[in-house]
C-alpha positions in Angstrom: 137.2 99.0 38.1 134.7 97.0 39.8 131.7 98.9 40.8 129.9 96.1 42.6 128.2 96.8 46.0 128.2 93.4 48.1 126.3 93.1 51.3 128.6 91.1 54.4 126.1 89.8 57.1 128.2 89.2 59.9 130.9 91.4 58.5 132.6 92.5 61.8 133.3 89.0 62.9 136.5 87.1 62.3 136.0 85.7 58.7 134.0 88.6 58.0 136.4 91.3 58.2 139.1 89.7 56.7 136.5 89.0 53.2 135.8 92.6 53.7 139.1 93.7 53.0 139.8 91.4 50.2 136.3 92.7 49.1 137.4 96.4 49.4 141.1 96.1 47.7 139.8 94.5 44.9 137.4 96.9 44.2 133.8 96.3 45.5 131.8 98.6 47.5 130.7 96.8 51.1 127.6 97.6 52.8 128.5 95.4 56.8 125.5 94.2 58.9 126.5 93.0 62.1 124.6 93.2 65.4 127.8 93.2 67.7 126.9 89.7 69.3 130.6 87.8 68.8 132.3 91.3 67.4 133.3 94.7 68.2 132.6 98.0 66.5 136.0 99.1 66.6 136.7 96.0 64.5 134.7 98.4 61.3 137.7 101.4 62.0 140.2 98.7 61.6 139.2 97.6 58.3 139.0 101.6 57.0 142.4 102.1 58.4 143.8 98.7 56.5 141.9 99.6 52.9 141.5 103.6 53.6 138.1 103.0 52.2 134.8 103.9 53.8 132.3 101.2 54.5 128.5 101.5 54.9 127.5 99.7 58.8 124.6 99.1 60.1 123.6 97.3 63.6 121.3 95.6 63.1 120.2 91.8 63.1 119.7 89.7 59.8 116.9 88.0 62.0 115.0 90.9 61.7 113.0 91.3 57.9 112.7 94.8 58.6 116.3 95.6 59.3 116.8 93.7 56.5 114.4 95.6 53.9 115.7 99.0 55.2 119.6 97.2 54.0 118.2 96.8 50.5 115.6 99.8 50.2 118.9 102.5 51.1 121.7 100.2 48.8 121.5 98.8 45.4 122.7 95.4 46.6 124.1 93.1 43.8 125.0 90.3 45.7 125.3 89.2 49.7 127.8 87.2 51.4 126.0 85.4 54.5 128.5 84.7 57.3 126.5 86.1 60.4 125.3 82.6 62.7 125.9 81.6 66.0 129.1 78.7 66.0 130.2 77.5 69.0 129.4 73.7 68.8 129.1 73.2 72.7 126.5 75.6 73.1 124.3 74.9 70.3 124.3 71.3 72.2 122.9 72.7 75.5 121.3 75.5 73.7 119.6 74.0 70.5 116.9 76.6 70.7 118.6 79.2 70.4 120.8 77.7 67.3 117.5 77.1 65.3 115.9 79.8 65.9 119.0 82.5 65.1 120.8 80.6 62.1 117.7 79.1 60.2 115.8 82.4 60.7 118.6 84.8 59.5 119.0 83.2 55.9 114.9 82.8 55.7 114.5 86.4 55.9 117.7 87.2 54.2 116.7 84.9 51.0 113.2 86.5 51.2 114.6 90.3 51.1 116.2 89.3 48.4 114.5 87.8 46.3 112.1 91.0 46.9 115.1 93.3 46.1 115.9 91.3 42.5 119.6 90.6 44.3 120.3 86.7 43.3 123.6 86.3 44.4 124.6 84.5 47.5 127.9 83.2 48.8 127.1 80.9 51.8 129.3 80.4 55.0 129.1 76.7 55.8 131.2 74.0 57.4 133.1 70.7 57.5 130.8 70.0 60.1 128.6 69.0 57.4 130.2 65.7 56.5 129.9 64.6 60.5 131.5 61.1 61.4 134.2 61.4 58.2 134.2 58.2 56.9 137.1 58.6 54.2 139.5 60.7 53.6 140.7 63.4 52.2 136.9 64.6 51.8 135.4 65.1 48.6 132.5 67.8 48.5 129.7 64.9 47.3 131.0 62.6 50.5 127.7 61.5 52.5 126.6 64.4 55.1 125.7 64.3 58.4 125.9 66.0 61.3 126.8 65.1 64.9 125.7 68.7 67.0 122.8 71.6 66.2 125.3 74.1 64.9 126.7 71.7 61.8 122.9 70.9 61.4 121.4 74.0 61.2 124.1 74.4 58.4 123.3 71.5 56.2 119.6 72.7 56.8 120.6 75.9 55.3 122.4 74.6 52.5 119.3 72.5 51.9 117.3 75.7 52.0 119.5 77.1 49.6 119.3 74.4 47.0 115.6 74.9 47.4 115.4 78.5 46.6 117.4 77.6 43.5 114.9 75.2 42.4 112.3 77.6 42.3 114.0 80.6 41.3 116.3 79.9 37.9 117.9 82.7 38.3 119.2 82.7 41.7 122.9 81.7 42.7 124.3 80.1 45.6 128.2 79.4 46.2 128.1 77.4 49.6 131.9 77.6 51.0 132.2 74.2 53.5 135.2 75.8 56.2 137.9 73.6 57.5 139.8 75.2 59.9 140.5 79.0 59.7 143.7 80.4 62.0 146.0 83.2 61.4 145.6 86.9 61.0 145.8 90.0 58.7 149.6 90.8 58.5 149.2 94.3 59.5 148.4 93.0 63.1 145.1 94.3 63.1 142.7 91.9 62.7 142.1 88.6 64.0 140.9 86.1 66.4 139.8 87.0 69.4 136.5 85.7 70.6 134.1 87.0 73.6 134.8 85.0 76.8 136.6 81.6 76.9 137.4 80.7 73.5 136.1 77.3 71.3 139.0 77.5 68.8 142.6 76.1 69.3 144.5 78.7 68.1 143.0 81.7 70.4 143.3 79.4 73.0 147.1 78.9 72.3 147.3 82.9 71.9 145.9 83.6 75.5 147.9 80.8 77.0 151.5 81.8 75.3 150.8 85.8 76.9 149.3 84.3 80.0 152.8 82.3 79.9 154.5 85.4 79.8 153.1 87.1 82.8 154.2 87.3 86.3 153.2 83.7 87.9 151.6 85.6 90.5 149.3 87.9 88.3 148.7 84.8 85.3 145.1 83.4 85.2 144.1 79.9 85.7 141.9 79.4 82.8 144.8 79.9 80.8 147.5 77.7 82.6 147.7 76.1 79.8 146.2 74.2 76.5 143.9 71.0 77.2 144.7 68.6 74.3 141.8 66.4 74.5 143.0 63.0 74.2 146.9 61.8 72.8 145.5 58.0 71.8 144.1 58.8 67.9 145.7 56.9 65.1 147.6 59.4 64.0 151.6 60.5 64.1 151.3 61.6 67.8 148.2 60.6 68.4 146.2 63.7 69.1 143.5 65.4 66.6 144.4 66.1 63.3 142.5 69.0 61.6 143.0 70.9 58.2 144.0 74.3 59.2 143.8 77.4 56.8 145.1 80.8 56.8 141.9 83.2 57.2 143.7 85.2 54.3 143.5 82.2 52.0 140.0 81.5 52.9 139.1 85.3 52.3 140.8 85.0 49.2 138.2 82.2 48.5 135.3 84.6 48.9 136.3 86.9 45.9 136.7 83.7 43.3 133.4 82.2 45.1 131.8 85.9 43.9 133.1 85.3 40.1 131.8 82.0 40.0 128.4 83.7 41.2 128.3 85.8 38.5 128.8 83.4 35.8 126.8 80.4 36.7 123.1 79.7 38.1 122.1 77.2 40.8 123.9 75.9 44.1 127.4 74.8 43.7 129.6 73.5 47.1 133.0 73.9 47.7 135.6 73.0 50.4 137.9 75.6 51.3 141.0 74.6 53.1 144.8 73.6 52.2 143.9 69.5 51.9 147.0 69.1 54.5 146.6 68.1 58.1 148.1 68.9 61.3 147.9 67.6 64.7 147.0 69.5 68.0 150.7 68.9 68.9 151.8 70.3 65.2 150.0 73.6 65.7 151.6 74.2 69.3 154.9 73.2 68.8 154.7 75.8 65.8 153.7 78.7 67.6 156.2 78.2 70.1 159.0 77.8 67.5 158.2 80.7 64.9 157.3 83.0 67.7 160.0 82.0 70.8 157.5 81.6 72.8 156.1 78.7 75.5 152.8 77.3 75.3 152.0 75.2 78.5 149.7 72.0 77.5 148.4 69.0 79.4 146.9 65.9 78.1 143.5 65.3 79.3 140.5 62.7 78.3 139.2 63.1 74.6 135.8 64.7 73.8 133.0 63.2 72.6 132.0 63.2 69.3 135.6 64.1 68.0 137.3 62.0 65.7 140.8 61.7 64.7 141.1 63.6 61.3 139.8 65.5 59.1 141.2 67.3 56.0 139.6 68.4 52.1 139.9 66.9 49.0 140.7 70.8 47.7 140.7 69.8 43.8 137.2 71.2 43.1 137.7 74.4 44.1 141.0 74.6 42.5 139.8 73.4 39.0 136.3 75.2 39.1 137.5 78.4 41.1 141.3 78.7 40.5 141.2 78.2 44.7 144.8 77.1 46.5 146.1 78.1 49.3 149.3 80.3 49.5 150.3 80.1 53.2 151.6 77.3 55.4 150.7 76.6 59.3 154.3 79.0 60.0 152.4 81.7 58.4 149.2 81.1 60.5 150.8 80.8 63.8 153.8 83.9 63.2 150.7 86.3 62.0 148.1 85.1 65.0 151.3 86.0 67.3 151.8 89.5 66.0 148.0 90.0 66.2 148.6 89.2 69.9 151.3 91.2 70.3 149.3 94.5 69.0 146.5 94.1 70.9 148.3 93.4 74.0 149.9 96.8 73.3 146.7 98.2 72.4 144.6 97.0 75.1 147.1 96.4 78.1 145.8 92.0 77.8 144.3 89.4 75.3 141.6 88.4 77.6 
């Protein structure tokens, strides 16, 4: 039995509770810090009800070194998993400040608790954002980076902090984990997507317009009338955006071979995580509705700036050096997202 205690920064949040869970039914002890900003602290009972495990919580923020050093004086920490960052990619862009200042700050004083604390094992939460304007594809993990908003730089800033603090520290190690696209939701219904306010990810959107759908016309809201697919000219099948989307499960899963490789190796190592297939805007709605029977309203509307056509990983590396590969398929994603709705609309009376 594994005995390892493993702090989650941002452990409440989408990504974050799902690792958690993998973390807890595989054996490892989890100590959560989250600070509530894109979360909810009945999103902690959930995971105890899933795993029937206790967890350690504390609300508090990883920007804070003396939050931090009251983590690692109470808990032998052996090794941290850093998710907690702000993400939305339009606001870092009218809010740059504010990105800098909160993601750059919260792995400083992370990496300098510690490396006070002896704890020299960190799995890293970046991004495809990373590789910017894509300029090939499928992309490979030592493709040229770049980075076309404040959000996907302040994450190839951190994964150049990173590499520094293995430089001059031998013994630390650093997984970084490059995202694609994350959608779906734990099969029991109980966790998954559902951000604070208007969401920045397709598939929430697509949740609150199919249960928006299925209201009254008279009682439905007009933020959720239906999905805007920016743009329908790309080169591609039908011509809107194709992404690489990937079951949060799968990339969960990612987290617990990410923390052997930790444990085995020294220095910075990066790895994509997604399923190195991609699906169009079109694809992913015209899934939901058919696995699920439901409608989901959309309207064409001009493309976005900065967004290109596709994007999709090269996922070789991580299957050769982690034993990585996806197991589910974009059904999987949109039939378990849909149940996730249908629960909390039970639970909470709406999804929004």
């Amino acid at each position: 039995m594994i005995y390892i205690k493993v702090l989650v920064t941002g452990g409440l949040g989408y990504i974050g509770s799902h690792t958690c869970v993998e973390l807890l039914n595989n054996g490892y002890e989890v100590v959560i810090v989250d600070n509530l900003y894109n979360s909810t602290i009945d999103v902690l009972q959930r995971i105890e009800k899933i795993t029937g495990k206790k967890v350690d919580f504390y609300d508090f923020d990883v920007c804070s070194y003396e939050a931090m050093d009251t983590v690692f004086s109470e808990n032998k920490i052996e090794a941290v998993i850093h998710f907690a960052a702000y993400k939305a990619v339009g606001e870092s862009v009218k809010e740059p400040i504010k990105y800098y200042q909160n993601n750059l700050l919260a792995t400083l004083n992370l990496c300098k608790v510690m490396l006070k604390y002896n704890c020299q094992r960190l799995i890293f939460s970046s991004s495809a954002t990373v590789y910017g304007k894509v300029r090939s594809l499928p992309i490979k993990e030592d493709a040229p980076l770049s980075t076309t908003n404040p959000y996907g730089t302040t994450k190839l800033m951190n994964e150049e902090i990173l590499a520094d603090i293995c430089k001059a520290n031998p013994n630390f190690s650093v997984v970084v984990l490059r995202y694609f696209n994350p959608i779906g939701a734990h099969k029991s219904g109980l966790l998954g997507e559902n951000p604070k306010g208007i969401p920045n990810n397709l598939m929430p959107y697509i949740m609150r317009v199919a249960a928006n759908n299925e209201r009254e016309e008279k009682e439905q809201v007009a933020e959720y009338k239906y999905v805007k697919v920016f743009g329908d000219s790309y080169d591609t099948l039908d011509g809107t955006g194709v992404r690489d989307y990937i079951h949060v499960v799968d990339l969960a899963r990612g987290h617990l071979l990410a923390m052997e490789k930790c444990f085995n190796s020294l220095g910075i190592d990066f790895y994509n995580l997604g399923t190195g297939k991609g699906y169009s805007v079109l694809d992913l709605i015209n899934t939901y509705e058919k696995v699920n029977n439901v409608k989901v309203p959309y309207k064409i509307v001009a493309k976005r700036d900065g967004d290109i056509a596709a994007c999709y990983a090269d996922t070789n590396k991580a299957f050769k050096e982690l034993g990585f590969k996806a197991l589910y398929g974009i059904d999987d994603m949109c039939r378990d997202s849909y149940l996730y709705q249908k629960n909390y609309i039970k639970e909470h009376g709406e999804i929004f």
